[in-house]
VOVO-576808 format. One record per residue (C-alpha): x negated, y negated, z negated; residue in one letter. Coordinates in steps of 0.1 Angstrom, whole numbers, always signed. Layout:
BEGIN
> X, Y, Z, a
...
//
This chain:
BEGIN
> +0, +0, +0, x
> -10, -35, +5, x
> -15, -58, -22, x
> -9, -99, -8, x
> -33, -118, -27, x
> -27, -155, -35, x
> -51, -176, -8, x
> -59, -214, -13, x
> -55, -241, +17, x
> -83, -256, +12, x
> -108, -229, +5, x
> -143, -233, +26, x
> -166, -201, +39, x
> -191, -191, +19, x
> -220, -201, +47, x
> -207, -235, +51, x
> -203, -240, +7, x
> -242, -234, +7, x
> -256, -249, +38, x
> -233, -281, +36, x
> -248, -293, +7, x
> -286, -285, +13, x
> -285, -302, +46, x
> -266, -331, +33, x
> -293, -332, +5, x
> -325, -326, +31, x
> -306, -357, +55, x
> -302, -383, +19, x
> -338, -374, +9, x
> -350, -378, +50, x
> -335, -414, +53, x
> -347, -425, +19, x
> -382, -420, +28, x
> -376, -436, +58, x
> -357, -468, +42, x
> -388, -466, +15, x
> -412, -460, +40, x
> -404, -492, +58, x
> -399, -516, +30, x
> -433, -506, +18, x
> -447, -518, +50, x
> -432, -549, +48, x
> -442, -558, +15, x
> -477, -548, +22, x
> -479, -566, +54, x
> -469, -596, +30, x
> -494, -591, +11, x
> -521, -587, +29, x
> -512, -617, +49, x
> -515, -639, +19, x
> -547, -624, +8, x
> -559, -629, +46, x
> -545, -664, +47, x
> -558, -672, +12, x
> -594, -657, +22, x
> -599, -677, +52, x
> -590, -709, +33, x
> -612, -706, +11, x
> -640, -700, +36, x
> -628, -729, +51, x
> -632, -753, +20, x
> -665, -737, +12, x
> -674, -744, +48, x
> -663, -782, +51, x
> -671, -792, +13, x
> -709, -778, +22, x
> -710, -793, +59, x
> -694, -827, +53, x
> -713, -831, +22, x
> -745, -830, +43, x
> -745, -868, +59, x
> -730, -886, +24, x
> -763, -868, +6, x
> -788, -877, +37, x
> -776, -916, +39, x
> -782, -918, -3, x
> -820, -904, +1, x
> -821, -930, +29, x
> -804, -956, +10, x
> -827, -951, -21, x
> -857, -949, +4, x
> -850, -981, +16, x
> -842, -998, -19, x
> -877, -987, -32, x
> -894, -994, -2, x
> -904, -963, +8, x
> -889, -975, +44, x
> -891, -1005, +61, x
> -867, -1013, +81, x
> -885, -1040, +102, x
> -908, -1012, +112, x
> -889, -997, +139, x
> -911, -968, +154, x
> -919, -957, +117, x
> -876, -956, +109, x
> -872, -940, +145, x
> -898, -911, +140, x
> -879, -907, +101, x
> -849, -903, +116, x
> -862, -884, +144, x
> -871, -857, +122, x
> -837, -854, +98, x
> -820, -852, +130, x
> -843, -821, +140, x
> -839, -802, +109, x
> -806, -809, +99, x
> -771, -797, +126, x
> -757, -835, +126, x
> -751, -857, +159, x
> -762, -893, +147, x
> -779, -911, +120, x
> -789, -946, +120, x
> -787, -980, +107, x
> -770, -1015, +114, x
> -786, -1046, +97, x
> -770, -1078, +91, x
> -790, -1094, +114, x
> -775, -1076, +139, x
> -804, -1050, +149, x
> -799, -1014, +148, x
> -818, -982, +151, x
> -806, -945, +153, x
> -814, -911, +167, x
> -786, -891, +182, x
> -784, -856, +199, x
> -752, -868, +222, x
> -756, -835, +241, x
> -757, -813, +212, x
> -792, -801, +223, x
> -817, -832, +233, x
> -829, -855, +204, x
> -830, -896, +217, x
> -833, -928, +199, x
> -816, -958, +205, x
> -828, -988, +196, x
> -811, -1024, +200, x
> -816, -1057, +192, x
> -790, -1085, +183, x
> -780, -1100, +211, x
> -764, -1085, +244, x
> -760, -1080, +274, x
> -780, -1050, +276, x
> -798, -1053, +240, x
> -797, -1012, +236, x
> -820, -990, +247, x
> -819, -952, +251, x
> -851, -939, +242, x
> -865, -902, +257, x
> -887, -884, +233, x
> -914, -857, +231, x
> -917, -824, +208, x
> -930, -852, +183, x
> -906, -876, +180, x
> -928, -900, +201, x
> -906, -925, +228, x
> -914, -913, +263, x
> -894, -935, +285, x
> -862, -955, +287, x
> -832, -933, +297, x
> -802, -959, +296, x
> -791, -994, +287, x
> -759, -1011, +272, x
> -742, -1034, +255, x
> -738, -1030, +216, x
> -726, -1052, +186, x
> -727, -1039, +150, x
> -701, -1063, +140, x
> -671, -1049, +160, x
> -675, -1012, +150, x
> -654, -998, +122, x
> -682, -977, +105, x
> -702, -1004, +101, x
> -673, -1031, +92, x
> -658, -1005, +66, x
> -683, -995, +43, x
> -698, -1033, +45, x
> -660, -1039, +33, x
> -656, -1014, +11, x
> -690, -1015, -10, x
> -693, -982, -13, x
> -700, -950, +7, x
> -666, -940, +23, x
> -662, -922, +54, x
> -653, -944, +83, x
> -625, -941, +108, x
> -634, -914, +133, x
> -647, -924, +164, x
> -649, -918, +203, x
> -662, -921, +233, x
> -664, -906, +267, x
> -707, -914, +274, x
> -724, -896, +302, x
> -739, -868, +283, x
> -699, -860, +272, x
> -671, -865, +253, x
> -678, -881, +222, x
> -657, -875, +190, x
> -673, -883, +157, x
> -668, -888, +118, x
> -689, -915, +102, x
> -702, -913, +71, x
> -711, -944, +60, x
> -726, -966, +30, x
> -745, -1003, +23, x
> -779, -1005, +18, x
> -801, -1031, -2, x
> -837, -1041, -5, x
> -852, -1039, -41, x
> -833, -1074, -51, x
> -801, -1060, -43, x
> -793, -1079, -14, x
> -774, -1063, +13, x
> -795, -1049, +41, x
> -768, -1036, +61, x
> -754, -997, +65, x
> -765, -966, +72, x
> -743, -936, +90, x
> -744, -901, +96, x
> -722, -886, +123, x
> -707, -851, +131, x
> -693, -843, +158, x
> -658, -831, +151, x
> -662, -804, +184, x
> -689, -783, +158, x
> -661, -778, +135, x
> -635, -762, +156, x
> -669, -741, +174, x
> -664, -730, +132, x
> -627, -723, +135, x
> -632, -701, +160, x
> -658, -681, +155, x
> -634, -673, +123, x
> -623, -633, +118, x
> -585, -649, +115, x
> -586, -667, +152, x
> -587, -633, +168, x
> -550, -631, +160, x
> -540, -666, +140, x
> -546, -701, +141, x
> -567, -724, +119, x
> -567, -764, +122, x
> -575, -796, +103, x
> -549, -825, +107, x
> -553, -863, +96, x
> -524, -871, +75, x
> -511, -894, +107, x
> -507, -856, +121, x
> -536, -868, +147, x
> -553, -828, +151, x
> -595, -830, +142, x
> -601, -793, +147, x
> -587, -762, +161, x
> -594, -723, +165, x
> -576, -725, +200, x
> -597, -734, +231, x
> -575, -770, +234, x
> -600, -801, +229, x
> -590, -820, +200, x
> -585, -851, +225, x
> -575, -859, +262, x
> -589, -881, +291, x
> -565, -909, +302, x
> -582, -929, +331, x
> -615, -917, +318, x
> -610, -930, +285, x
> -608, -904, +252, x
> -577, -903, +231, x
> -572, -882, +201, x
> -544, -857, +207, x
> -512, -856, +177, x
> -505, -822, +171, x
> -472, -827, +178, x
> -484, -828, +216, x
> -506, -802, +215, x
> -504, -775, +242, x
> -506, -750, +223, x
> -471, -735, +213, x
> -479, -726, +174, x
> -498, -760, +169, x
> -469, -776, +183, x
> -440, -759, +162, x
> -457, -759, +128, x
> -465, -798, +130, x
> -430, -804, +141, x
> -418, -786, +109, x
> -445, -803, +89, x
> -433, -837, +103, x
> -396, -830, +94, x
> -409, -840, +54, x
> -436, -860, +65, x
> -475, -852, +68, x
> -480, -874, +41, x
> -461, -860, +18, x
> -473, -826, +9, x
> -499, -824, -20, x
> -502, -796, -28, x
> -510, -757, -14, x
> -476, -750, +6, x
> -461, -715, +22, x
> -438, -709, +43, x
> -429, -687, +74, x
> -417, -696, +110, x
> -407, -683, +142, x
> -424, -691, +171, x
> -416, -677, +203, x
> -397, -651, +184, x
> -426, -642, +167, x
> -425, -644, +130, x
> -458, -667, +117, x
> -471, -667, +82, x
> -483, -705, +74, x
> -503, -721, +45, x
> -511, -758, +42, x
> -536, -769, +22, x
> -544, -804, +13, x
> -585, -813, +18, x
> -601, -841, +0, x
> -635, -855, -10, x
> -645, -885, -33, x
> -652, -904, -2, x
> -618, -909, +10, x
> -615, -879, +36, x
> -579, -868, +36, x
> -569, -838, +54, x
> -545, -812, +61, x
> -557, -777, +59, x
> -533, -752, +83, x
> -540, -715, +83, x
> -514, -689, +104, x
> -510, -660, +108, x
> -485, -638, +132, x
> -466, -612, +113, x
> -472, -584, +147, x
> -506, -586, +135, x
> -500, -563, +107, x
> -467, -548, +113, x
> -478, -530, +149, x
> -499, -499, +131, x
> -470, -502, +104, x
> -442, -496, +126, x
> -461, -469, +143, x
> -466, -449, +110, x
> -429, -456, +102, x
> -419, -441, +134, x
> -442, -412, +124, x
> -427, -405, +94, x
> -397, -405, +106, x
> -404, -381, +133, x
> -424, -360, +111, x
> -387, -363, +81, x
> -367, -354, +113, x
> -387, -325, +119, x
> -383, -317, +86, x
> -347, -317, +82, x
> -339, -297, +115, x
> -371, -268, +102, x
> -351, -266, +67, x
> -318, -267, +84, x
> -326, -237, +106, x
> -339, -221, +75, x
> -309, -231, +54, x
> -289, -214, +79, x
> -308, -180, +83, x
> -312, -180, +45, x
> -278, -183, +37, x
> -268, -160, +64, x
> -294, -130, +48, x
> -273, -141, +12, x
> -238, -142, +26, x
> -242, -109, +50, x
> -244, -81, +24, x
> -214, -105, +2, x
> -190, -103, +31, x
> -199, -67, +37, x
> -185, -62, +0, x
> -160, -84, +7, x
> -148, -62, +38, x
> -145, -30, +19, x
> -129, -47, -5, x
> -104, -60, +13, x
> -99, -24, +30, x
> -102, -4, -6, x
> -70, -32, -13, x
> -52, -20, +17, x
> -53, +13, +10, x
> -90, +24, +23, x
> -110, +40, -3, x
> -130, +56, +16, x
> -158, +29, +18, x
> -194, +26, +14, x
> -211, -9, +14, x
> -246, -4, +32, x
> -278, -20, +10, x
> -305, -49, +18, x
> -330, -68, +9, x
> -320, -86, -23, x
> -323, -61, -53, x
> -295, -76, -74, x
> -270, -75, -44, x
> -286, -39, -34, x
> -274, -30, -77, x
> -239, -46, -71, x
> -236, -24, -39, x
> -248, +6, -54, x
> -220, +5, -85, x
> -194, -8, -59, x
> -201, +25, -41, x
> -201, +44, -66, x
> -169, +26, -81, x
> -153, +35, -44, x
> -165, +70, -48, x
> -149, +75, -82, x
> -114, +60, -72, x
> -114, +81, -37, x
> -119, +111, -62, x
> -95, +98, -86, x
> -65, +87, -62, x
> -74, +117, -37, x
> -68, +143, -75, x
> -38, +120, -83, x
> -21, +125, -49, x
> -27, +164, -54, x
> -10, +167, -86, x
> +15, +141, -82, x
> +43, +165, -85, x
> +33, +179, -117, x
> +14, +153, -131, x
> +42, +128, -130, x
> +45, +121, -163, x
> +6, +113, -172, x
> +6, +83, -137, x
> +9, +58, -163, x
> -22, +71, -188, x
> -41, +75, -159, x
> -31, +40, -144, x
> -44, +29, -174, x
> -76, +50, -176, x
> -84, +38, -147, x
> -80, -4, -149, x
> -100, +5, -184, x
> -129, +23, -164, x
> -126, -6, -138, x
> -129, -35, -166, x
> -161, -13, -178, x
> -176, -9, -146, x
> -173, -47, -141, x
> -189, -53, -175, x
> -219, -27, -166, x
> -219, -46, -134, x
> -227, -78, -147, x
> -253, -66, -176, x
> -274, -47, -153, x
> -273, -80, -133, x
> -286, -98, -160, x
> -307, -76, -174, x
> -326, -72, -138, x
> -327, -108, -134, x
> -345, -117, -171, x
> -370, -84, -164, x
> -381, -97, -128, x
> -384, -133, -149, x
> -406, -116, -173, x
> -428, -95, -152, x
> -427, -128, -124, x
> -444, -149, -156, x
> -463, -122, -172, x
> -481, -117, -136, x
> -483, -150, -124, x
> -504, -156, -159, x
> -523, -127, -153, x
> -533, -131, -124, x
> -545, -168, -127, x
> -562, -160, -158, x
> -586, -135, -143, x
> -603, -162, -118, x
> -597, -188, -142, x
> -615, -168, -169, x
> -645, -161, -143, x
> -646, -197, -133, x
> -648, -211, -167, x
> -680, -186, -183, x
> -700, -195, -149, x
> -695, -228, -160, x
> -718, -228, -191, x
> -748, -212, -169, x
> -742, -234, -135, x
> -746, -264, -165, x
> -776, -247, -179, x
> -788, -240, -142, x
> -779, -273, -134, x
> -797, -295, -162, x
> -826, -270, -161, x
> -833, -286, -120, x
> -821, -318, -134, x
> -851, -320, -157, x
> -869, -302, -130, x
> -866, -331, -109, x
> -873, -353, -132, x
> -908, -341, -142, x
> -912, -340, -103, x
> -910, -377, -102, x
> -928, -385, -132, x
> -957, -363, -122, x
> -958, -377, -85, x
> -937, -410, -84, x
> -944, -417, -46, x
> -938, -391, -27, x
> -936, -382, +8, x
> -920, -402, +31, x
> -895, -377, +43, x
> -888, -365, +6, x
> -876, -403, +1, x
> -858, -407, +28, x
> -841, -373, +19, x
> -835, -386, -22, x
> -820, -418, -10, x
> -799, -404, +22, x
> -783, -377, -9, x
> -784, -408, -36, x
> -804, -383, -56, x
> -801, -408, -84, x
> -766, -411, -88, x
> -763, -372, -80, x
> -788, -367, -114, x
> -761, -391, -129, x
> -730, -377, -118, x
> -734, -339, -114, x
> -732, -334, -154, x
> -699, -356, -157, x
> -688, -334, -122, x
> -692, -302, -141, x
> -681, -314, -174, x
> -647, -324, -159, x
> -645, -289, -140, x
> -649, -274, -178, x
> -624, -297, -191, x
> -603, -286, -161, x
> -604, -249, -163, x
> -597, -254, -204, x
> -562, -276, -187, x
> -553, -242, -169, x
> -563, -217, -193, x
> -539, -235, -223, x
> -510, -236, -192, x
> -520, -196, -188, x
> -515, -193, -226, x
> -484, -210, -223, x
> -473, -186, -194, x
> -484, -155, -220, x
> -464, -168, -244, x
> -432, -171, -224, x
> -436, -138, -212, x
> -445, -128, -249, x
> -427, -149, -276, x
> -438, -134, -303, x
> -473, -148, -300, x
> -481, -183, -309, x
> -513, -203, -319, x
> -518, -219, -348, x
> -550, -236, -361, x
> -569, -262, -376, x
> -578, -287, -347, x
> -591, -327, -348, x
> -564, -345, -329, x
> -590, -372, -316, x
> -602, -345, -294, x
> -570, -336, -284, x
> -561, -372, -275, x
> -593, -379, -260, x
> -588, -348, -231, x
> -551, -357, -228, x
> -565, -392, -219, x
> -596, -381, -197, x
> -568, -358, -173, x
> -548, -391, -174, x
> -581, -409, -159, x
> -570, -412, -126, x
> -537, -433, -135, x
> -562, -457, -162, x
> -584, -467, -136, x
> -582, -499, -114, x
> -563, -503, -79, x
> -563, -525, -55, x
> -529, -532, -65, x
> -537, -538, -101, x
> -566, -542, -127, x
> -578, -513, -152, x
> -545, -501, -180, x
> -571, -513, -214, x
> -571, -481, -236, x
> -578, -491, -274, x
> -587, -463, -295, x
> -583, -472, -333, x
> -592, -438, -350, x
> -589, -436, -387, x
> -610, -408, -406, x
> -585, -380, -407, x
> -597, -342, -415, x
> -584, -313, -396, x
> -552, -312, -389, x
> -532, -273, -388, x
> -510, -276, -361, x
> -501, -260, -327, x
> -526, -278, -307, x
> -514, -267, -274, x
> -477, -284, -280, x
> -492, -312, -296, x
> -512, -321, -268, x
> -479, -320, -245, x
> -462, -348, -265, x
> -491, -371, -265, x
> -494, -364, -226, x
> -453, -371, -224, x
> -458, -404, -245, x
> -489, -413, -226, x
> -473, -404, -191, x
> -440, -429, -201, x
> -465, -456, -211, x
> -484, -452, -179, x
> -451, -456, -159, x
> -441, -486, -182, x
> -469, -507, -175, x
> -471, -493, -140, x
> -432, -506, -136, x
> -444, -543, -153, x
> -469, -547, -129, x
> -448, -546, -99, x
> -434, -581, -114, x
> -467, -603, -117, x
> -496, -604, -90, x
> -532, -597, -99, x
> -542, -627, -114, x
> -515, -629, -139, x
> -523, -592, -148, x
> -560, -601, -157, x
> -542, -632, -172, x
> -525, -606, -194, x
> -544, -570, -190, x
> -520, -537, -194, x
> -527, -517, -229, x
> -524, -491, -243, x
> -533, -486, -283, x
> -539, -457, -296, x
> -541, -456, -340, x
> -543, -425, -363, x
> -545, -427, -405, x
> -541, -402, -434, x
> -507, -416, -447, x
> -504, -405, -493, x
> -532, -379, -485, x
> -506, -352, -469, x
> -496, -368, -437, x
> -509, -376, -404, x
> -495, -410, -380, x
> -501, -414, -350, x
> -491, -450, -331, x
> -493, -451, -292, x
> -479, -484, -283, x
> -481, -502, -251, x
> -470, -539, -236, x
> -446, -529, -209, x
> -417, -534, -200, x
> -397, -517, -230, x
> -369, -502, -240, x
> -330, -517, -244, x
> -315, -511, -278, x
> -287, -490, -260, x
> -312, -465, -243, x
> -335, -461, -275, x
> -305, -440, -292, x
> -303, -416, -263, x
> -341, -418, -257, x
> -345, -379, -270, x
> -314, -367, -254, x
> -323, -338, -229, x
> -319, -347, -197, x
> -316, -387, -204, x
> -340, -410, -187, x
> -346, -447, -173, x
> -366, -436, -145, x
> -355, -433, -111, x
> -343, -404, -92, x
> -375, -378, -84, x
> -398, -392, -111, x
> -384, -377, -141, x
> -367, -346, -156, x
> -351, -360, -189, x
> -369, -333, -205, x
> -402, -349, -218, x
> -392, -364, -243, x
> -369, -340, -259, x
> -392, -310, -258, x
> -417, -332, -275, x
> -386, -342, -304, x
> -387, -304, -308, x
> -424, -299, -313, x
> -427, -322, -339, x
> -396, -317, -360, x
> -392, -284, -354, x
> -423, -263, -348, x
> -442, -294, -372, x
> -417, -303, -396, x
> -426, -335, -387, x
> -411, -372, -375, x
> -411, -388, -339, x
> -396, -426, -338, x
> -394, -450, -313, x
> -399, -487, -317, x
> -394, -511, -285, x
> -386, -549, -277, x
> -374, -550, -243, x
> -399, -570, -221, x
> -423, -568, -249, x
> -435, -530, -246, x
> -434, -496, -265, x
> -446, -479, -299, x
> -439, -442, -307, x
> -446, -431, -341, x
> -456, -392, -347, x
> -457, -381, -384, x
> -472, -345, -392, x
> -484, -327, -423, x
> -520, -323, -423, x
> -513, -287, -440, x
> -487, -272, -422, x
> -466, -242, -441, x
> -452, -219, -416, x
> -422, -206, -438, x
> -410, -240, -437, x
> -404, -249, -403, x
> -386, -229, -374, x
//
């Protein structure tokens, strides 16, 4: 007979219920790396252009304050020359052959003087290579003369002559004016030689009675600074350029002159007008709130050509009345081309991912499902009527035990029914005990079932742990005794080695070049801490074999005296690799205040686990904190971590590790040794840390673990232990 069974609309196959959810889970991890992997790239493209940006203005300060502070310092040792005497002015070859030589060891284009009297002297390099002198007297026409000279500063002949007069030039007019040494209003000129485009740096002179003389200049030709600009490691990609504060451009990293030629005449280009496009756009956006008015170091970003450009303007001044614009840009592609191609990567490489583990999903769940609806089959044909049914067995060992009853189940009630449909005549009277014999042998059978399920499962568990620790301990075991002798081995050459070298300190040639190409000096240095971090290593994975033993095991346990500053010590040397300096951030401080405390009985193993979970979540704090401040402000305020042990009444052991990150809420404190409760985000944390380590120290210790924390302000955890701990006590 055929029993209906109640079904359910909305039930799902058994396939779908356990591929559905991995693939949705593989798809929601795939595009989170790829969201993440992206953001990442932007922030660090950030970065790195403001460290770029910030680099090459710097360079370029360093640069101009040692370049333009070249002329200023050359007219005072002229000026004070000329106050004591040392030169004459009146003697005009003497002067010429001075200046001759500043000019030929120093990179400027003129210096020279202009008396009151309306005489003048100078040596120029107007080419940039060829050293003249020009020497003029007071009245024009032609009262200048251009002066050819030899490898000694000697006049050779007269190359040109024109009309000059000191009083209607601005760098000699100014500082006269002024009294003091300023820098005059650049000038220009188009001469045969070339374009001329100068700053003056200018100053008054005086004879030893203090009466004015005259001035004195030093000019450099503005063209030398954007040759500067552009030899720059930035120009490859950006743009660097100096503006006055009228926006009229001085220098640039582009190949565009500074200046134009109207009718053969110079003029000084605005930036505003400048050919190139990014000059052009960033000193109309500059001009929108004024050249003028920006004083101090300002950001901001801008699209140009649709082209995303990072810009810094820096004011540039000098006690000598030079006031400049600093402009620094660079284009966002710059940095973001290898970044997008790794993105794309990764998500290639996440998409390959998901469709390798959703082929595997679905052949996995098919070798689960197949033997279940194979069961399921004859069960549905044992309910029609069918007894006669054996399930075939696989793979899986628990599924192969489920088949193997359910067989053997079929095999009984094919028996049973097949002997009641024999004697149903005469055994009429006994259906009913039999009916019930049977649902009871069923209800047992299911029972048996499900214990010899278990039981299987917890015995492959235990011999899965039990070998696992085995087998790692073997190698483990063999790695850590060769250790001692590759130490011994290893000092014994080390002090080898050394007598070497103090018995024949210069050796061969090829022997030193051998030492230095293997950095034999910092291998002699490092190979002990190398191998003393291999022991401290193979110590790490012999306690996790122990551990392994003594899951498999439970009735073993160690207990012993230990000194927890050791223990804290090699908790904090595996942790090395989180303490140390990034590039991101500055060295987490680690201050050890160690009281004297005696031995301590204890399980040392455990107790090394808590201080590695409370270190771990103070490592993470700090880590989290510095996210929110750049480098500076973190060496402003380092990241610490304290570390204090004391004997408290002569029977109890603290120990304080307290840090200054970000901190706990009051709310989460209460739940902060909950299992399963944490504040981190999803992937970096179990819940678990925490409340394993409440265990250890209550429960296997007899001890107390608090928690102290000011949001914002950082972390203390308390741990309170007997030193003498009394097993009969404690579970």
């Amino acid at each position: 007979m055929k029993i209906p069974y109640p079904r359910k609309d909305k039930a799902f196959p058994l396939q779908i219920v356990l591929v559905v959810p991995f693939l949705i889970q593989i798809f929601g991890a795939v595009s989170l790396v790829g969201y993440l992997s992206f953001k990442n790239g932007q922030r660090a493209v950030n970065d790195l252009a403001e460290q770029l940006i910030d680099r090459t203005s710097e360079v370029v300060d360093e640069h101009l304050k040692s370049y333009l502070a070249i002329p200023q310092t050359l007219n005072q040792i002229n000026a004070d020359a000329i106050r004591r005497g040392i030169l004459d002015v009146r003697d005009r070859q003497t002067v010429g052959k001075y200046f001759w030589d500043q000019m030929h060891a120093s990179d400027l284009t003129y210096i020279g003087i202009g008396l009151t009297t309306g005489e003048g002297l100078g040596a120029a390099r107007y080419d940039g290579k060829t050293i003249t002198i020009d020497d003029w007297t007071a009245k024009p026409p032609n009262n200048t003369s251009t002066y050819a000279t030899d490898n000694q500063g000697n006049r050779t002949q007269v190359n040109a002559r024109w009309d000059w007069n000191n009083f209607k030039e601005s760098w000699y007019t100014q500082p006269i004016a002024a009294a003091k040494p300023i820098w005059a209003k650049i000038v220009t000129g188009n001469y045969p030689t070339g374009p001329y485009i100068a700053a003056s740096a200018s100053r008054p002179i005086y004879d030893s009675q203090n009466r004015l003389l005259g001035m004195i200049a030093c000019d450099i030709h503005l063209l030398k600074l954007s040759d500067f600009l552009r030899n720059l490691d930035i120009s490859k990609s950006g743009e660097v350029f100096l503006l006055e504060r009228d926006g009229t451009l001085i220098a640039s990293s582009g190949t565009e002159k500074p200046f134009v030629l109207v009718n053969q005449d110079i003029r000084r280009l605005r930036a505003i007008d400048s050919s190139d496009t990014i000059i052009q756009k960033i000193a109309k956006h500059l001009q929108t709130s004024g050249f003028a008015s920006i004083t101090q170091d300002t950001d901001f970003q801008l699209e140009v050509q649709g082209k995303r450009h990072f810009v810094d303007v820096v004011p540039w001044r000098d006690k000598y009345g030079l006031n400049w614009l600093m402009v620094v840009s660079v284009p966002e592609n710059t940095f973001m081309a290898q970044i997008n191609a790794n993105t794309r990567t990764t998500i290639a490489l996440c998409f390959g991912a998901l469709v390798v583990a959703s082929v595997m999903g679905v052949f996995t769940s098919h070798w689960i499902v197949r033997p279940i609806l194979r069961l399921n089959l004859a069960s549905e044909a044992m309910a029609s009527g069918n007894l006669a049914q054996t399930v075939e067995t696989g793979v899986i060992q628990e599924l192969n035990t489920l088949s193997n009853s359910f067989n053997y189940m079929a095999e009984q009630l094919h028996e049973s029914f097949t002997a009641l449909e024999k004697s149903k005549e005469k055994l009429e009277d006994r259906v009913e005990e039999r009916t019930t014999e049977l649902k009871n042998a069923l209800e047992e059978l299911q029972r048996t079932q499900s214990q010899v399920i278990q039981s299987e499962k917890m015995s492959s568990l235990g011999q899965l742990v039990a070998g696992v620790a085995h087998e790692i301990n073997n190698p483990v075991n063999f790695i850590h005794g060769n250790l001692v002798y590759v130490q011994e081995y290893t000092q014994d050459l080390l002090a080898f080695v050394q007598l070497y070298q103090q018995h024949d300190p210069n050796p061969a040639a090829e022997i030193q070049t051998v030492a230095e190409d293997i950095e034999l000096e910092f291998l002699q240095e490092d190979l002990p801490k190398m191998l003393s971090s291999m022991k401290v290593g193979t110590d790490r994975i012999r306690q996790i074999v122990l551990s392994l033993r003594n899951f498999s095991r439970i009735d073993e346990a160690e207990f012993k005296s230990v000194d927890i500053h050791e223990g804290i010590d090699s908790t904090l040397m595996i942790l090395q690799h989180r303490l140390k300096a990034k590039p991101e951030q500055p060295e987490i401080e680690v201050i050890k205040d160690y009281g004297t405390i005696p031995l301590v009985e204890c399980y040392a193993g455990q107790l090394n686990q808590v201080f590695m979970n409370i270190l771990v979540n103070a490592i993470d704090a700090l880590e989290e904190n510095n996210t929110k401040h750049t480098y500076k402000e973190i060496e402003k305020n380092p990241s610490r971590i304290k570390i204090r042990t004391s004997v408290i009444n002569s029977t109890w052991l603290e120990i304080a590790i307290a840090d200054n990150g970000v901190g706990i809420s009051k709310e989460f404190q209460q739940r902060i040794f909950d299992p399963f409760f944490t504040t981190k985000p999803i992937g970096k944390g179990t819940g678990m840390g925490m409340s394993i380590s409440y265990q250890i120290i209550t429960e296997k210790h007899g001890g107390k673990l608090e928690c102290f924390s000011t949001s914002g302000k950082g972390t203390e955890f308390i741990i309170q232990i007997p030193l003498q701990l009394n097993l009969n006590e404690v579970v």
